[in-house]
Phi, psi and omega in degrees: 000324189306294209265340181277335165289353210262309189288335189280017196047056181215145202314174206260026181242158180224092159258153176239158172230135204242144188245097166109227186266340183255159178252137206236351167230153174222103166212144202259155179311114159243026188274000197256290181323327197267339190044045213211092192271011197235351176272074150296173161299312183273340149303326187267006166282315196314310194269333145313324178284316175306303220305315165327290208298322196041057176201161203245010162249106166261052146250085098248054181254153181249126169263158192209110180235154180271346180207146178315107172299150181274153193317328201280350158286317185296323187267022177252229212343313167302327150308282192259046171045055171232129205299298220225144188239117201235068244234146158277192186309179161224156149104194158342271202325328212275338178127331195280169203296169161297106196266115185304138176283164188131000000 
């Protein structure tokens, strides 16, 4: 999700969200293609997993982010009960662009 969001010229993020053994939501960072400052990755893996799932409790689901999701991600996977969350680095490390100083 990470190099699909990458190819799209949108920030460097992917998260899936896996129920079992399957992955039943998936999605890469659409805030920049999108003009959507609300397309993280991990919201729009949440609502790929209801839409599959076609039920809006993902619970006992694992999220897998490529980076520490931001509160308002956090409090979307929590909102639609998903047990446990699974994050790369944040910050500098995570990829994300760079704000020039000043």
């Amino acid at each position: 999700m990470r190099r699909e969001a990458e190819a799209a010229d949108d920030q460097p993020y992917g998260a899936v969200v896996v129920l079992g053994e399957s992955i039943v939501g998936f999605g890469p960072s659409r805030v920049v293609t999108n003009a959507d400052p609300e397309a993280h990755a991990e919201r729009i893996a949440i609502r790929d997993a209801q839409i599959r799932l076609t039920r809006s409790d993902l619970s006992g689901a694992v999220m897998y982010s490529t980076s520490r999701p931001c509160p308002a991600c956090e409090r979307a996977a929590a909102v639609a009960r998903i047990a446990h969350m699974i994050f790369g680095p944040h910050g500098a490390d995570a990829g994300a662009p760079r704000q020039s100083g000043g």
